[in-house]
C-alpha positions as CSV (number, residue, x, y, z in Angstrom):
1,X,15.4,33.0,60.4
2,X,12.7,34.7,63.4
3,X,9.4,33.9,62.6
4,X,7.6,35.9,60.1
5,X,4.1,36.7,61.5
6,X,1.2,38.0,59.5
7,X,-2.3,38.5,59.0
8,X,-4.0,36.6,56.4
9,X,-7.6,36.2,54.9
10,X,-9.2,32.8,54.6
11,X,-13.0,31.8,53.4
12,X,-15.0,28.7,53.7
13,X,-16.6,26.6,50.7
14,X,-19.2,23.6,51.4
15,X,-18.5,21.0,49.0
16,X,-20.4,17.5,48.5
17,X,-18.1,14.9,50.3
18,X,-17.6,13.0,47.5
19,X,-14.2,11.8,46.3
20,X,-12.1,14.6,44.0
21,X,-14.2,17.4,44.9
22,X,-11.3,19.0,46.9
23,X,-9.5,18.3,43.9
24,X,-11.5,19.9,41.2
25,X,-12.0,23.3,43.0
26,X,-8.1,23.1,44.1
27,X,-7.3,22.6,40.3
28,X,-10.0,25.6,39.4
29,X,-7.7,27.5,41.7
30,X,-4.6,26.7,40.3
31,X,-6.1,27.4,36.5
32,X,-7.6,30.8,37.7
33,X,-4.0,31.6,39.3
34,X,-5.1,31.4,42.9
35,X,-1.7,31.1,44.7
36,X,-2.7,29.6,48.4
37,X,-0.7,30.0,51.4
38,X,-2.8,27.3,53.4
39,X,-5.8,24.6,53.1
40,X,-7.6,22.6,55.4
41,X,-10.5,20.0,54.4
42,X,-12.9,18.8,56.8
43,X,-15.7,16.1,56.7
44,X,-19.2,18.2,58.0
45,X,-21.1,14.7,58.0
46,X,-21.0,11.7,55.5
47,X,-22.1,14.5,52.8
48,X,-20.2,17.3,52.5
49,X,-17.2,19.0,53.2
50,X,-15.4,22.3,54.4
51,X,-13.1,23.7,52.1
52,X,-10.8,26.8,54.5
53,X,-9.2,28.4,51.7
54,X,-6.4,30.8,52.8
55,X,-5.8,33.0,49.5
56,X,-2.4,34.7,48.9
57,X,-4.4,37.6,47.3
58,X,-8.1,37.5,48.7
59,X,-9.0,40.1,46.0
60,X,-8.3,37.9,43.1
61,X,-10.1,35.2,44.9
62,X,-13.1,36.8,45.3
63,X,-13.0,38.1,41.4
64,X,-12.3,34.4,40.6
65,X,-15.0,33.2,43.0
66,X,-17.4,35.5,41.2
67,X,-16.9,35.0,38.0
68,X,-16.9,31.3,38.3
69,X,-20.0,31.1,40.7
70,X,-18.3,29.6,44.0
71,X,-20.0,31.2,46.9
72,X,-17.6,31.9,49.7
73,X,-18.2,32.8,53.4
74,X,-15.5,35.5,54.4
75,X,-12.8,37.1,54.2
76,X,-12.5,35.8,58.2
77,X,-8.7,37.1,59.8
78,X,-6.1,34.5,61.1
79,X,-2.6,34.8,61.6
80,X,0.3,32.6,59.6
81,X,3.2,32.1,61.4
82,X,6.2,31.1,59.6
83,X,9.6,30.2,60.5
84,X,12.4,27.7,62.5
85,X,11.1,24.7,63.4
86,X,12.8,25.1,67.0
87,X,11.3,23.4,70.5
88,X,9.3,25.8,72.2
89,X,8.3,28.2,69.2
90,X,4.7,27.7,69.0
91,X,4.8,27.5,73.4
92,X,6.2,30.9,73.0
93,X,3.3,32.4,70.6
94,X,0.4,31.0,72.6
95,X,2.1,32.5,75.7
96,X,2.7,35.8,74.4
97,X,-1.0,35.9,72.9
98,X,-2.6,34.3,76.3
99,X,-0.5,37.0,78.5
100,X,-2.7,39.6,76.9
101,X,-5.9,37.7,77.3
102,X,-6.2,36.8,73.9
103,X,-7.8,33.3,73.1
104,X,-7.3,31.3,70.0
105,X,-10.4,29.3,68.9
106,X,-8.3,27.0,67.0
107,X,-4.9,26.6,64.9
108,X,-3.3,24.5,62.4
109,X,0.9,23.4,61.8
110,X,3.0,21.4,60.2
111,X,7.0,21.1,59.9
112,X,8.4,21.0,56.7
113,X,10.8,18.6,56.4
114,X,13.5,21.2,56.4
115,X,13.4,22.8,59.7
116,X,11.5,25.1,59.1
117,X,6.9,25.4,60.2
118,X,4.0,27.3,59.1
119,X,1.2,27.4,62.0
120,X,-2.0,29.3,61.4
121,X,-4.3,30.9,64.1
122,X,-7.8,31.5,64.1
123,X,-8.1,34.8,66.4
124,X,-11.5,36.4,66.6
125,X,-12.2,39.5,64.4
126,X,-12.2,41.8,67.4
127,X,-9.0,40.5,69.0
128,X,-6.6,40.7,66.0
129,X,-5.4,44.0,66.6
130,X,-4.5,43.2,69.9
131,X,-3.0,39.6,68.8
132,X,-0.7,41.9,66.5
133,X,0.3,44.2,69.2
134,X,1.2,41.0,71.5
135,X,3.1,39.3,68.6
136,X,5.1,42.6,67.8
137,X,3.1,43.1,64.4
């Protein structure tokens, strides 16, 4: 399988750091039908934490967020890269991406047992066209 490149939403929740907070708006998600093609949690402090929510449908996540009261910060672009977990394939991305000038602030991956990875890339807003032209979007 090539890798399957493409632009996704994701949004930012604060959350008090405490234990099964994660979990509660996770399972929230999951009741409302909030299909997620990537997560991240990160400690901001002893206090609280950042939920990166990367929706499958941002629409439905932001009718859900309303409706239930969850304040969000985004939509914000990335790209999700899926595909063969193969030596060299995320070497090859950055260098296609960095031979048109285009810098990624940060980015995520994981293997999935299986041989196969999902990366995601934060690009700036005003790069990502030009990060979809280098990636043959």
């Amino acid at each position: 399988m090539a890798s399957r490149i493409r632009t996704v939403d994701y949004y930012y929740l604060s959350v008090p750091g405490d234990p099964g907070e994660a979990t509660e708006v996770l399972a929230s998600l999951a009741e409302r039908g909030i299909n997620l093609v990537a997560f991240a949690a990160i400690p901001m402090g002893p206090y609280r934490t950042q939920l990166t929510i990367f929706p499958d449908e941002s629409p439905q996540l932001e009718d859900e967020a309303s409706a239930s009261g969850l304040r969000l910060d985004g939509p914000h672009p990335a790209l999700l890269v899926q595909g063969d977990d193969e030596l060299g394939a995320l070497a090859a991305i950055h260098r296609r991406l960095s031979e048109a000038d285009i810098p990624v602030f940060s980015s995520s991956g994981v293997t999935d047992g299986r041989g196969g990875f999902g990366y995601v890339l934060y690009i700036r807003p005003d790069s990502v066209a030009r990060a979809q032209a280098a990636l043959g979007m």
